[in-house]
C-alpha positions in Angstrom: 47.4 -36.6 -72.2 50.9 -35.7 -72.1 53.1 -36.2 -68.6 55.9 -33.7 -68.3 58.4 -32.7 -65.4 57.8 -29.2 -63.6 60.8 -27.6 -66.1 58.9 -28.2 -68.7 56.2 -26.1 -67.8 56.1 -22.3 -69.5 57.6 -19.6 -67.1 54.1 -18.0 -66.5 52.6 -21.4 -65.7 55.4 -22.2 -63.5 55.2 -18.6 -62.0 51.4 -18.8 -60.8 52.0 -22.3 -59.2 54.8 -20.5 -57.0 52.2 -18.0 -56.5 49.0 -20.1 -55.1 52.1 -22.3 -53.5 52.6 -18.8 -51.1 49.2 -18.7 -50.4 48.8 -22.1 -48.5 48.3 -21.9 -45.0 50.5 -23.6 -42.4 48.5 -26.7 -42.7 49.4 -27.0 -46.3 45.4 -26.5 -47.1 44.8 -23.5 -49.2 42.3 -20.4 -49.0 39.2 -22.2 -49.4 40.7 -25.6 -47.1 41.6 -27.4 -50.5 45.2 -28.4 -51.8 45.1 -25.7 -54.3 48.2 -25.6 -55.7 49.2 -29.0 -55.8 45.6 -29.5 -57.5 46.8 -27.0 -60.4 50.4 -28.7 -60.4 49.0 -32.0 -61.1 46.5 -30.7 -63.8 49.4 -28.7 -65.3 51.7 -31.3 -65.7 49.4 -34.4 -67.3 47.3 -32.0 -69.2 47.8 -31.7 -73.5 49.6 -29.5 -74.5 46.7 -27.6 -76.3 44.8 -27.2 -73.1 47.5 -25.9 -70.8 47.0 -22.1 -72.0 43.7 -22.4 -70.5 44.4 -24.4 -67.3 46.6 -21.3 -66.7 44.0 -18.7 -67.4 42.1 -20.6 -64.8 44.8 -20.6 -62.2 45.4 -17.2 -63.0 41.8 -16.3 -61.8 41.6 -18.7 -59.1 45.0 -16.7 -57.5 43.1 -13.5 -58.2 40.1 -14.7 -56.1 42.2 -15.9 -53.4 44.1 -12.6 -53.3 40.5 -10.5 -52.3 39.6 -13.0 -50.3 42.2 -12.7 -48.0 41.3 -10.7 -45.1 44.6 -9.2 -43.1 45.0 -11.0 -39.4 43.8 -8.6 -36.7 46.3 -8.8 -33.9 45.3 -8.0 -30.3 47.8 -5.5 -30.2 46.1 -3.3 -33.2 42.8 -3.9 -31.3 44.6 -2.6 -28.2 45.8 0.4 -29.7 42.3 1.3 -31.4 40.5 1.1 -28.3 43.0 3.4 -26.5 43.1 6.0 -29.2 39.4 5.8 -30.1 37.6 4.8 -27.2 38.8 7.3 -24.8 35.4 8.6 -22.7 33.4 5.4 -23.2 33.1 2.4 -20.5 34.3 -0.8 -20.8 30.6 -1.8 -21.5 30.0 0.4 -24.1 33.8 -0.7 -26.0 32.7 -4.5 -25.4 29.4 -3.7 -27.1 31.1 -2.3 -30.5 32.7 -3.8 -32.7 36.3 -3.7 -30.8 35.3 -7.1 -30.1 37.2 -6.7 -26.4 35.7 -8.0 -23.5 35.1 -4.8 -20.5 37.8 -6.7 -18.3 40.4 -6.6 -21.1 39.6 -3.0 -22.1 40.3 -2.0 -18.1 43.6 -3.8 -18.3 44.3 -2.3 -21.4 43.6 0.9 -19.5 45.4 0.5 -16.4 48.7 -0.5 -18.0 48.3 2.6 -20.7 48.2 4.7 -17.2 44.9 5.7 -17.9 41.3 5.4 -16.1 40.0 2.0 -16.4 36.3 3.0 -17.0 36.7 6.4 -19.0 40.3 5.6 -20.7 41.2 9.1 -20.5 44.9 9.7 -19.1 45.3 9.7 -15.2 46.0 13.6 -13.8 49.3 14.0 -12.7 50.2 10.9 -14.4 53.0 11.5 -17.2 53.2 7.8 -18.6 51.1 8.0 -21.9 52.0 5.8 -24.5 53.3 8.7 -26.7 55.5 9.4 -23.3 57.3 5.9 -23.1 57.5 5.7 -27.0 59.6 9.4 -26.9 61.6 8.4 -23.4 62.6 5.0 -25.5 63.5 6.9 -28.5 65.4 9.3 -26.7 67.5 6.0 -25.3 68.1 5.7 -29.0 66.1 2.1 -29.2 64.5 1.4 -32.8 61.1 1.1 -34.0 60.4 -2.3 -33.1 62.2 -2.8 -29.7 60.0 0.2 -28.5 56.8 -1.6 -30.3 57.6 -4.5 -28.0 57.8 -3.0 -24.8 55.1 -0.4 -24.9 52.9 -3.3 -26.7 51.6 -1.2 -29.2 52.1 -2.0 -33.5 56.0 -0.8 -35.0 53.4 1.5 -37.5 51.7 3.2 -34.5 54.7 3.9 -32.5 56.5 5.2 -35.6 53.7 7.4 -37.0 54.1 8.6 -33.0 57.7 9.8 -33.3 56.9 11.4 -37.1 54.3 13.3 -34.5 56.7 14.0 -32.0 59.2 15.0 -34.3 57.2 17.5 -36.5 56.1 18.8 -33.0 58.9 19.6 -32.4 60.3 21.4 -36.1 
């Protein structure tokens, strides 16, 4: 067994322990609620020199793992956006019973601050603020992406795939 200092270590080694370091959560746990990086650090650096190739190859699949298991974070916002755009006709009942995973109270808020009808979701007559309304009346202020994401409450990649909309509607 042969201690070394974190220098000492090959590039590759070094570079997937920077890797599964980026992958701890806030609480310093890993993925799976274990230290994993420091775990592979330690191993790494008071292994022998002949078994180090290997530890790597292991770390290198343990990184892999943790990469598909990471699910991406569902904000409320993206939820928000998805019930509006796909949910228009349905009640709140029917929305809270898929997999929205939105209770009917939320999805009537949702609905009344999008200007729309709280139990169908479908855009109030004589009404003209639609999201796609305030996202072009912002842009026409000249206000970027994500200052019109945070006032219209809806994710910077929906209100810019709106103007891309808006603009080829316009061409």
């Amino acid at each position: 067994m042969s201690v070394r200092v974190l220098g000492d270590l090959p590039q590759h080694a070094r570079q997937v322990l920077a890797e599964l370091e980026t992958l701890l959560d806030d609480d310093g746990l890993g993925i799976r609620g274990e230290p994993e990086f420091l775990r592979y650090r330690r191993l790494m650096l008071t292994c022998d020199n002949g078994d180090l190739p290997a530890l790597v190859e292991q770390a290198v699949r343990e990184l892999r793992s943790c990469r598909r298991r990471e699910s991406p974070a569902v904000d409320r916002y993206d939820v928000r956006a998805v019930v509006l755009r796909e949910c228009a006709g349905w009640s709140p009942t029917d929305v809270e019973r898929s997999s929205h995973k939105s209770s009917a109270r939320t999805v009537r808020k949702w609905r009344t601050d999008d200007g729309r009808n709280p139990e169908t979701g479908r855009p109030l007559p004589g009404r003209g603020d639609t999201a796609a309304e305030k996202v072009a009346a912002l842009a026409d202020q000249g206000l970027p992406v994500r200052s019109i994401a945070l006032r219209v409450g809806l994710p910077k990649s929906t209100v810019h795939d709106m103007l891309v909309a808006q603009q080829r509607a316009r061409e």
